[in-house]
C-alpha positions as CSV (number, residue, x, y, z in Angstrom):
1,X,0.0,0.0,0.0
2,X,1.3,3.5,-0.9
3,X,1.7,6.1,1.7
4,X,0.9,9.7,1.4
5,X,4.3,11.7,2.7
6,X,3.5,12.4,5.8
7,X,3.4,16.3,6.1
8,X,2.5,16.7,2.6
9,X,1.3,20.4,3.2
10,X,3.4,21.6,5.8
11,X,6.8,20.3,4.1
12,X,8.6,23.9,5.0
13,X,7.7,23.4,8.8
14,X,9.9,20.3,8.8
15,X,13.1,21.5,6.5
16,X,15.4,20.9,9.3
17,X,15.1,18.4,12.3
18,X,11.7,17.5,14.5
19,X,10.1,15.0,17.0
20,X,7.4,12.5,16.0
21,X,5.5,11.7,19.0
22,X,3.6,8.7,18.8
23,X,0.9,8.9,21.4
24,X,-1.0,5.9,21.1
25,X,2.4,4.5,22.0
26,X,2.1,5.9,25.2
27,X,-1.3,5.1,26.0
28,X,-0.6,1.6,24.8
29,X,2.2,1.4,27.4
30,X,0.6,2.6,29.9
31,X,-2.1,0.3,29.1
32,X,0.5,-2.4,29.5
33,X,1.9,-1.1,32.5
34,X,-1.7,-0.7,34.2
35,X,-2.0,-4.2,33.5
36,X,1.1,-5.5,35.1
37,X,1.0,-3.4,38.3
38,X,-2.3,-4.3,39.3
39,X,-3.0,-0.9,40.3
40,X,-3.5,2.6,39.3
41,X,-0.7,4.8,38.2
42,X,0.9,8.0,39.4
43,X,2.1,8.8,35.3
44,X,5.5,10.1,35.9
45,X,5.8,13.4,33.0
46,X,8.5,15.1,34.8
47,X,11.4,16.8,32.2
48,X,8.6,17.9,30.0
49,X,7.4,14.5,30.0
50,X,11.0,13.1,29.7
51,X,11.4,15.2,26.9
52,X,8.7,14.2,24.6
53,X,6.1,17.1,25.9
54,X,4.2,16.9,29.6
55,X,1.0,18.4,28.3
56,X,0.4,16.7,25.2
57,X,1.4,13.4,27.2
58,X,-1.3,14.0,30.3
59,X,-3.9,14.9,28.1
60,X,-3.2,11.7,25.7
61,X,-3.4,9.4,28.9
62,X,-6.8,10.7,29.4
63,X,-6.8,13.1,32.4
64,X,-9.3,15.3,32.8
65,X,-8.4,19.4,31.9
66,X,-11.2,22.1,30.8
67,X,-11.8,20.7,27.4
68,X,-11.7,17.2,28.2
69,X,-13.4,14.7,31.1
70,X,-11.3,12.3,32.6
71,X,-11.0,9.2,30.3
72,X,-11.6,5.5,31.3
73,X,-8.9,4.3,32.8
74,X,-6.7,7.2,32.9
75,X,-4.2,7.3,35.7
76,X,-5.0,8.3,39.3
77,X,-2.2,11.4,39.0
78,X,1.0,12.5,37.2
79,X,4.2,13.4,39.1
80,X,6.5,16.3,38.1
81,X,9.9,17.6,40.1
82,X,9.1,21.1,40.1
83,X,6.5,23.7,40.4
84,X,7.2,25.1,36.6
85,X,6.0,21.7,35.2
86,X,3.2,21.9,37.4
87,X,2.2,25.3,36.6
88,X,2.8,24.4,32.5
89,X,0.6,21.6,33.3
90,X,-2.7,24.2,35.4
91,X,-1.9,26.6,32.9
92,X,-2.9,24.2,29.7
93,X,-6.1,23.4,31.8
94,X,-5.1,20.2,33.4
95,X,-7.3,19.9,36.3
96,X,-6.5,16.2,37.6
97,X,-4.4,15.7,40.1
98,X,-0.9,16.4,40.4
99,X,1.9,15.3,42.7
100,X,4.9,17.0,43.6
101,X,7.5,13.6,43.9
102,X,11.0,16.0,44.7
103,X,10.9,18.0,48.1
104,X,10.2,21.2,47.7
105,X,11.2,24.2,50.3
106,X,9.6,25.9,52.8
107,X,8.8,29.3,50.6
108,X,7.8,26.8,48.0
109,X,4.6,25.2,50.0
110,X,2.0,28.2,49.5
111,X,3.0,28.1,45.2
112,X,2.3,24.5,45.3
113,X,-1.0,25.1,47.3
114,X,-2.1,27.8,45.1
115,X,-1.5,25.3,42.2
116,X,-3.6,22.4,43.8
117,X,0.0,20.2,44.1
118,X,0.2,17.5,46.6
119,X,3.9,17.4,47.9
120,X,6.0,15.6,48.9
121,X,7.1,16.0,52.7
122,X,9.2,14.6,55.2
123,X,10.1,17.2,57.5
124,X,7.5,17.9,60.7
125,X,7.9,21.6,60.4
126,X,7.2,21.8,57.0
127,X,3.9,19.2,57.7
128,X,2.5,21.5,60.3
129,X,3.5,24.3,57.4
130,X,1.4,23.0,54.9
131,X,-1.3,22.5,57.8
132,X,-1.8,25.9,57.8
133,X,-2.7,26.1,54.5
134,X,-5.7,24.8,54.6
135,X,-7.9,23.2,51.9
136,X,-7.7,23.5,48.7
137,X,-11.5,24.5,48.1
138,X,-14.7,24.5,49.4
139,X,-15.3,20.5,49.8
140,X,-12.0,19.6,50.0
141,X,-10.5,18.3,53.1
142,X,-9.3,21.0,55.8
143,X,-6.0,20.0,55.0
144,X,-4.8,19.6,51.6
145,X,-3.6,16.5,50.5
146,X,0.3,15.3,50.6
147,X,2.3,12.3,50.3
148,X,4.8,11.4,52.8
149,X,8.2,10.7,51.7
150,X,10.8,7.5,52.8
151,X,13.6,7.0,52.5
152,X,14.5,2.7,52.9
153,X,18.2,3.1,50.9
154,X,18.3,5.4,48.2
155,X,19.4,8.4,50.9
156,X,18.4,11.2,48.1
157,X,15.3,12.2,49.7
158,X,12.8,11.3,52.7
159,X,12.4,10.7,56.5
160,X,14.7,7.6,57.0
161,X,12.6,4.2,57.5
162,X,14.1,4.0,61.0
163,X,13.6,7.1,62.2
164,X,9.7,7.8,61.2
165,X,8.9,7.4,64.8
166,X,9.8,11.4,65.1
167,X,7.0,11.9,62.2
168,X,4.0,10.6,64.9
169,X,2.7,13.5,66.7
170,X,2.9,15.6,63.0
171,X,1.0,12.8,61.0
172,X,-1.3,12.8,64.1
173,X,-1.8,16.9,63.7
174,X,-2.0,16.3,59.8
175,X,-2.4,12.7,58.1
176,X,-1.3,12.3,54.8
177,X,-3.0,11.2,51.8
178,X,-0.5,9.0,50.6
179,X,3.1,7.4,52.0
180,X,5.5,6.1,49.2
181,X,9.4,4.9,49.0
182,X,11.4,5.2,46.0
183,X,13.7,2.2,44.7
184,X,17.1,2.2,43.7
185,X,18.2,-1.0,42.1
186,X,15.0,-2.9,41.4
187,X,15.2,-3.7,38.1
188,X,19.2,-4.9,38.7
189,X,18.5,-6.5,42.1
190,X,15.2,-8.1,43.2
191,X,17.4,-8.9,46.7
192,X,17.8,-4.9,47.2
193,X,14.5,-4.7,46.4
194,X,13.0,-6.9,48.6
195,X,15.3,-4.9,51.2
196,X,13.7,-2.0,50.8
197,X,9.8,-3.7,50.7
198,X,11.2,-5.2,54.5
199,X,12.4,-1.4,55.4
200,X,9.1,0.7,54.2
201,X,6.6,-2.2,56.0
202,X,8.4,-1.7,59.1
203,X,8.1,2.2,59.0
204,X,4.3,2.2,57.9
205,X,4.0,-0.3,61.0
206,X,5.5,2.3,63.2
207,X,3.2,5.2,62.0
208,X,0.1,2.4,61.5
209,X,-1.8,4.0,64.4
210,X,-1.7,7.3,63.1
211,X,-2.1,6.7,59.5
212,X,-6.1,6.9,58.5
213,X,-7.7,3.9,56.6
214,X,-7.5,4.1,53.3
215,X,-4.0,5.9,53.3
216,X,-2.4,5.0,50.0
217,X,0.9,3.4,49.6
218,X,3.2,3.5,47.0
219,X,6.4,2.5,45.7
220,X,7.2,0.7,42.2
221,X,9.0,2.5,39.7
222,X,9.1,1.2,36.0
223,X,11.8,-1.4,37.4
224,X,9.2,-2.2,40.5
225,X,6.9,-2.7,38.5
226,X,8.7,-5.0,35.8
227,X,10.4,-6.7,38.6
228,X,7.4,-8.5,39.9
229,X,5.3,-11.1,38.7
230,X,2.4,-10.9,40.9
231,X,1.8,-7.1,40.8
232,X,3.1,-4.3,42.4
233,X,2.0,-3.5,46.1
234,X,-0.3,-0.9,47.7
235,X,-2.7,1.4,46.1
236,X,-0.4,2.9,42.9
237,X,2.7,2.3,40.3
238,X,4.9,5.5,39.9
239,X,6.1,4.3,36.0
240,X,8.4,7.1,34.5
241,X,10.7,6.1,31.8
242,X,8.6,2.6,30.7
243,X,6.0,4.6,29.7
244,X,8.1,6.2,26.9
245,X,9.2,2.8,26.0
246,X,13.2,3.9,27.1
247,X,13.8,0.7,29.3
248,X,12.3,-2.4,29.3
249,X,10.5,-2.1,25.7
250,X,11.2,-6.0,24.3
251,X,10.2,-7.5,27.6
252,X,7.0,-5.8,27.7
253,X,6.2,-5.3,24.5
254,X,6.0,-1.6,24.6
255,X,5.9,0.5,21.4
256,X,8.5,3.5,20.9
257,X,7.1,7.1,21.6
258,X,9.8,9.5,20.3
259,X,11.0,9.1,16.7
260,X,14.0,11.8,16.5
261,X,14.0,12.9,12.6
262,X,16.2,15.0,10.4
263,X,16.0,15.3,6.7
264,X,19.2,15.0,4.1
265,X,20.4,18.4,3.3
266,X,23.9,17.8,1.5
267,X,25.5,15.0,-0.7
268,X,28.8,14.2,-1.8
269,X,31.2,11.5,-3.0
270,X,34.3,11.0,-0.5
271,X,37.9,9.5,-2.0
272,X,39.6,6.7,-0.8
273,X,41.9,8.7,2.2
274,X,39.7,11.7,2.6
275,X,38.6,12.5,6.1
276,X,35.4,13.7,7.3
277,X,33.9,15.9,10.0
278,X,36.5,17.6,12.8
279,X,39.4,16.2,13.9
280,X,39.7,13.5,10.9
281,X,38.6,10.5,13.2
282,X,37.1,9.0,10.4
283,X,38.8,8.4,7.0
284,X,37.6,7.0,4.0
285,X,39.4,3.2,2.9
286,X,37.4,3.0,-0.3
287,X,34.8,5.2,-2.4
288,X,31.8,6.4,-0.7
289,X,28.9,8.5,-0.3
290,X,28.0,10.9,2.4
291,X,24.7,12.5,3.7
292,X,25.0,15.7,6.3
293,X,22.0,15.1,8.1
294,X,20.4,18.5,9.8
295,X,20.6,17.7,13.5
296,X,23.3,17.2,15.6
297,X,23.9,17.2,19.7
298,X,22.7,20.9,20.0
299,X,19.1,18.8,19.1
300,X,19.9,16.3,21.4
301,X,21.5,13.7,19.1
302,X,24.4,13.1,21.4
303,X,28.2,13.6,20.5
304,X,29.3,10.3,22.1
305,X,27.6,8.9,18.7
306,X,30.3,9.9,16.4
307,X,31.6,7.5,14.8
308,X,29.5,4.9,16.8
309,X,25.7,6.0,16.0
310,X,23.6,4.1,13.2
311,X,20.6,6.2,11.4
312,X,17.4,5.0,9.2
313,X,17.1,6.3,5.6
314,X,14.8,4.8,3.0
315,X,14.4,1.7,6.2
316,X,18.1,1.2,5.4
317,X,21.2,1.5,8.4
318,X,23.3,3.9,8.0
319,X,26.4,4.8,9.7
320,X,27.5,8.0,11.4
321,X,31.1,9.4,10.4
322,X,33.2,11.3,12.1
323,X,32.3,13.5,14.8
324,X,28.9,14.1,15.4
325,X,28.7,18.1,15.5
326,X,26.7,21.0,17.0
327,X,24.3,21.1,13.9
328,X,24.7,18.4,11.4
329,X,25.9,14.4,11.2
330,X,27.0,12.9,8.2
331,X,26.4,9.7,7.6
332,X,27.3,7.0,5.0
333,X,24.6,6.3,2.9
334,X,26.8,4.6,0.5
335,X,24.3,1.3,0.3
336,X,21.1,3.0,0.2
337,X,18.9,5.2,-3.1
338,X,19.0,8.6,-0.9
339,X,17.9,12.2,-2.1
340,X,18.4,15.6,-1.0
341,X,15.4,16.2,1.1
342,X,15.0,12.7,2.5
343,X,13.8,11.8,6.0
344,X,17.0,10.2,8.0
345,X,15.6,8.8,11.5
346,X,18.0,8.9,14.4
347,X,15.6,7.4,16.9
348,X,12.7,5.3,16.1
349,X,11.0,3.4,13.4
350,X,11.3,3.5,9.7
351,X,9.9,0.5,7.3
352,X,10.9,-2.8,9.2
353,X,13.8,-1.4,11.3
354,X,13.9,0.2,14.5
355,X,16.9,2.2,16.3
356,X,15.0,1.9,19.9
357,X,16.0,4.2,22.6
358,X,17.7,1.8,24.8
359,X,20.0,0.5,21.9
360,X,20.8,4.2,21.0
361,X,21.7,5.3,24.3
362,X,23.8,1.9,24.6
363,X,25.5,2.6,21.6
364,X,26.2,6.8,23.5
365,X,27.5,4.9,26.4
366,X,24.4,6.9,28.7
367,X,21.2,6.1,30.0
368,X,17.7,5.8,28.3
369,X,16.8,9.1,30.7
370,X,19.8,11.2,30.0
371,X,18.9,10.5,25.8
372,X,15.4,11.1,26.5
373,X,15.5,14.3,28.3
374,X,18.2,15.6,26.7
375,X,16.0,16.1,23.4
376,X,15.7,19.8,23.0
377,X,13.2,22.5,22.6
378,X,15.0,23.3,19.4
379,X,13.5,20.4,17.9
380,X,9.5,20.7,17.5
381,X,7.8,17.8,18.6
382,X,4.7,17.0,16.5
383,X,2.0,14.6,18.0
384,X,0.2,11.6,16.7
385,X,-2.2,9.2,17.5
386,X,-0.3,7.0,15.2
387,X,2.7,7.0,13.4
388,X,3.6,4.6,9.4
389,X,5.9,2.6,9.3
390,X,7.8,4.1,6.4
391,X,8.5,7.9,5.4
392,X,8.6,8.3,2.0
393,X,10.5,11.5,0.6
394,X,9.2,14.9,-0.4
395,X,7.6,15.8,-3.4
């Protein structure tokens, strides 16, 4: 079946580099991931949704905001890091619930009040702080929702697991909503895992007189949750970086979200013992054919791929040479029919093939988040409910 190119009226809106976000990807994920826990999810869209776009992300997964009702079997929240994402996220219209995951400071509390945020807390001053608050609205409880932080290992951020004893008389003053513990090795060590399950039942044992019926625990990140086989625990799953299909996307079966592209903007033939791209680390040992892709690591297309990185053109692998530079990568396209104008993916799907994010990053020597959220805002991302297999070229 012939496709249709796939902006064939907005061609001069994509002449350089862009995003493709696929977002039936990410419902289909966190359809998968729903399944797996057992329980709700707190949709993790920190980092601009790590880096593929919060809003457009919350809205796909069916929360509710002033244009839309909240979807069958949307999550129970998203979780940002900071106040900006939040206030991005109020200011779009999002009016489901949000959760503040990173401690925020004491001057911070009344912003994330006025935002409708539940925070994070661990700290009895700041408890009895947020006390004073109040509600957030007529019906609302007389003390606004919050989720207390522990810390059982990871020692970033929480009351320690053995010292949430000092917490009693505050949680007394001011129960939480929710009580959750973050993992650090889950995915690498079900034993540390299982360490951490022992520390955070022995705290909520300690604060169990204290700590209304119906308080909601939580604790499994994407590697919680894929760690298990009989669900994850308590009342929610915090998945981040499985719902954007950057870890864990062969075992689960979860379908790539961000498709990096950049189309072909130069061509030329390179002689046996020519070089290409700064410094010379590449040089030619027979006659070939190079692309310059526009995009380069000031897009987010990381350096530590020179020489290493594979791109799609035409569903064919090609090679990166030399250097990759601020701008633009050039690439060997030697084995493949390529035109000026042609779509090159550098993450993603094109025809049969697939450069996922895990194998990309593996092949930058960094992590699935550092690729992810390194993406940057000078590449537009453009959104989808569904993306072809196959990109054919310009007209």
């Amino acid at each position: 079946m012939a496709l249709s190119p796939i902006y064939p009226t907005r061609q001069s809106d994509f002449a350089r580099a862009w995003l493709d976000v696929d977002l039936g990807a990410v419902r289909h994920n966190a359809a998968v991931l729903r399944a797996r826990a057992g329980v709700p999810l707190l949709a993790m869209v920190k980092a601009n949704g790590y880096g593929v776009g919060a809003v457009a992300v919350t809205r796909a997964l069916g929360l509710p905001f002033d244009d839309q009702d909240a979807m069958p079997g949307a999550p129970w929240a998203v979780g940002i890091a900071t106040l900006d994402e939040a206030e991005s996220l109020r200011e779009s219209g999002c009016r489901g619930r949000i959760v503040c995951l990173q401690p925020l400071l004491a001057q911070e509390l009344p912003r994330a009040h006025a935002l409708e945020v539940r925070p994070a807390l661990h700290r009895a001053h700041d408890i009895a702080h947020w006390a004073t608050l109040g509600a957030f609205g007529p019906g609302h409880p007389p003390v606004a929702p919050w989720h207390l932080s522990i810390d059982t290992g990871m020692a970033r951020a929480g009351i320690r697991w053995d010292q949430v004893v000092t917490l009693v008389d505050a949680l007394r003053a001011a129960p939480p909503e929710g009580v959750f513990t973050h993992f650090h090795s889950a995915d690498e060590s079900v034993a540390s895992r299982d360490v951490q399950d022992i520390r955070f039942a022995d705290a909520l044992r300690v604060l169990a007189p204290v700590l209304p019926d119906g308080t909601m625990r939580h604790s499994d990140n994407s590697g919680g949750i894929v760690s298990r086989e009989a669900g994850s625990p308590g009342h929610l799953a915090r998945p981040g970086i499985a719902l954007y299909a950057g870890l864990f996307a062969q075992e689960l079966g979860l379908r790539q979200v961000a498709q990096l592209r950049a189309r072909v903007i130069d061509l030329r033939d390179v002689h046996p013992g020519e070089t290409v791209s700064y410094g010379a680390t590449w040089t030619a040992a027979a006659p070939c054919r190079v692309a310059t892709l526009a995009s380069g690591y000031a897009d987010g297309y990381r350096r530590h791929l020179s020489n290493a990185g594979v791109v799609l053109i035409n569903g064919t692998r090609c090679p990166v040479l030399g250097r990759v530079t601020m701008d633009m990568i050039m690439v060997d396209v030697t084995a493949v029919s390529c035109e000026m104008g042609d779509v090159a993916t550098l993450l993603g799907s094109d025809g049969r093939d697939e450069l996922p994010v895990e194998m990309v990053a593996g092949l930058a020597g960094v992590s699935p988040y550092e690729l992810l959220t390194g993406l940057t805002q000078r590449v537009p991302a453009v959104y989808h409910d569904a993306l072809p297999l196959s990109f054919p070229s310009p007209q």
